[in-house]
N, C-alpha and C positions, 0 to 999 in steps of 0.2 A: 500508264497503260492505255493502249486505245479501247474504242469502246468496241470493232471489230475481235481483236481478243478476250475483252472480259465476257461478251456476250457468247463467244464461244467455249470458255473458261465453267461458265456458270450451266452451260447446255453439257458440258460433260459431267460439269460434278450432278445436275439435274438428272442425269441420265445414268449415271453412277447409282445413285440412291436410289432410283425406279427401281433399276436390277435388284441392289439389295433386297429393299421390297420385295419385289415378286421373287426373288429365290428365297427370302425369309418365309413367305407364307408359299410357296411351292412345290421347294426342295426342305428347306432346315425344318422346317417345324410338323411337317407330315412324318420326317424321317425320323424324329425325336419319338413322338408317337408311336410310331411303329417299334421302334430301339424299346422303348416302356412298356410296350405291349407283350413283345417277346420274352424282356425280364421279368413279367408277369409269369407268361407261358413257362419257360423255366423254370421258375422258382418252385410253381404249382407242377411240374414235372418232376422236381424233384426229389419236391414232397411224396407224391404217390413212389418213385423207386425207395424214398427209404421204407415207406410201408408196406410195399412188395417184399423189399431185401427183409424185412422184420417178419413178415408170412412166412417166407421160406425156413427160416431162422427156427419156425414155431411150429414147421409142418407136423413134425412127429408125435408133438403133443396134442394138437388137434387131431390128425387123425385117428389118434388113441381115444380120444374123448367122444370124436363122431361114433366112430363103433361101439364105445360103451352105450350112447346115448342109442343104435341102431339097434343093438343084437337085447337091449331092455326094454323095446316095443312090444306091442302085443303081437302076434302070429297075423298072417294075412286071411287066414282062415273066419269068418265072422261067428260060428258056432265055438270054433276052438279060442279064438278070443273069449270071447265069454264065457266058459267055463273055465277058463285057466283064471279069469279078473274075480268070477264068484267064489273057486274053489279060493284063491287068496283071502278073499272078504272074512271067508268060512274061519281060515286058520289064523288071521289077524284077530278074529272077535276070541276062536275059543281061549290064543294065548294071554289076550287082556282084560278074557273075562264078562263081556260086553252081549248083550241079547239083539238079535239083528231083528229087527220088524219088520224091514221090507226092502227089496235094490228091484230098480228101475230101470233095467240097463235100454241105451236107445242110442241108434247109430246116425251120426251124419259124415255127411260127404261133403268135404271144404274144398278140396281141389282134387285135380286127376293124382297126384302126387302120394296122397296121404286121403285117410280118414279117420274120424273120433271115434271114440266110444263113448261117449256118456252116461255115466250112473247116475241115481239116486238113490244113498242109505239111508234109510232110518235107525238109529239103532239107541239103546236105553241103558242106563246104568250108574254108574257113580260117576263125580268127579274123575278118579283117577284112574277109571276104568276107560271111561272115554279117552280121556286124554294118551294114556298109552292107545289104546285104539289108534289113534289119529299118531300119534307118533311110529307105530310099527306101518302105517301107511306111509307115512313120508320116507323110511329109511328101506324101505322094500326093494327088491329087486328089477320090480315093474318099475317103465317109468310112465308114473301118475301125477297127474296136477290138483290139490286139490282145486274147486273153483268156486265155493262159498262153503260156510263153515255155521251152522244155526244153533247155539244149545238152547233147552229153554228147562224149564222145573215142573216136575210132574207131580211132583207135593206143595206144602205148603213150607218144609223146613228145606227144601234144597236137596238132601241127600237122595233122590232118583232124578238124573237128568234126561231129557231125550236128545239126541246129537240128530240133525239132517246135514247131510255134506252130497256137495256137488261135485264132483272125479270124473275130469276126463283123460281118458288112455290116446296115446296115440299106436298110429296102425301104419304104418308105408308099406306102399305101394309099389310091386317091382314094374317099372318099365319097359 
C-alpha cells in the first residue's frame, strides 16, 4: 500500500470516529436522556390516572362520608352553635350521670373556610361515670375532637375523679 492511500485511509477512519464521537455526545446520548426522562414522565402519569381512575371509582362513598362529616358540624350561627354544643354537654352528663363544674367555650378563626369552637369541661365523678361521659361524646351526633383528656382524684381512695377535656367543634363556613 502506498503511503499516499494509507494516510488517506487513516484520515477517513480519523474522521469516521470524530463523527461517532460527536454524534455519541450530541445526538445518541442527549437523546437517551431525554427517552429516560420521558419514561419517567410516564410512568409518573400513570400513576396519578390510576389514582384518579381509583377516585372516581370512590366518588360515591366519599361524597357520602363528606356530607355526614358536613351536615354533623356545628350551625354557622355562633350563638346557635353554642347552645346546641352546651345543651349536648347538659344531656351527655345527665345520661352518665357526671356533675359539670364548668365549659369554657371560646372561638377561633383558622381560616376564611371554617372556624373552631373550643371548649373547656370540667366535670366530676366516678370512674365509670366519666368515662361513659367521654364515650357518649365520641359517639355523638356532633362532630367533636376531643383535644386533651386530664383525669385527676379528688380523694384520697380514688372513687371521685375530676375529668378536664379539651373539644373542639368545627363550624364551615359558606362561601
Amino acid at each position: 500500500m502506498k503511503t499516499d492511500n494509507r494516510q488517506k485511509l487513516l484520515v477517513l477512519v480519523t474522521a469516521v470516529l470524530i463523527c461517532l464521537f460527536v454524534g455519541d455526545k450530541l445526538v445518541y446520548s442527549p437523546l437517551v436522556r431525554l427517552w429516560q426522562a420521558r419514561q419517567q414522565e410516564i410512568k409518573r402519569l400513570k400513576t396519578q390516572v390510576v389514582e384518579g381512575s381509583l377516585l372516581i371509582k370512590r366518588e360515591g362513598v366519599l361524597r357520602e362520608r363528606w356530607e355526614n362529616m358536613r351536615t354533623n358540624t356545628l350551625p354557622n350561627n355562633p350563638s346557635l352553635a353554642q347552645e346546641q354544643l352546651l345543651k349536648a354537654f347538659q344531656d351527655w352528663a345527665q345520661e352518665s350521670g357526671v356533675s359539670l363544674n364548668a365549659i369554657t367555650p371560646q372561638w377561633k378563626s383558622d381560616s376564611d373556610d371554617y372556624r373552631t369552637l373550643v371548649c373547656r369541661v370540667d366535670a366530676s365523678g366516678t370512674l365509670w361515670m366519666l368515662s361513659r361521659f367521654v364515650y357518649d361524646i365520641e359517639k355523638g351526633p356532633i362532630g367533636l375532637k376531643l383535644e386533651s383528656v386530664d383525669f385527676s382524684s379528688k380523694d384520697n381512695t380514688g372513687q371521685q375523679l375530676s375529668l378536664g377535656l379539651q373539644i373542639s367543634g368545627l363550624v364551615l363556613t359558606p362561601k
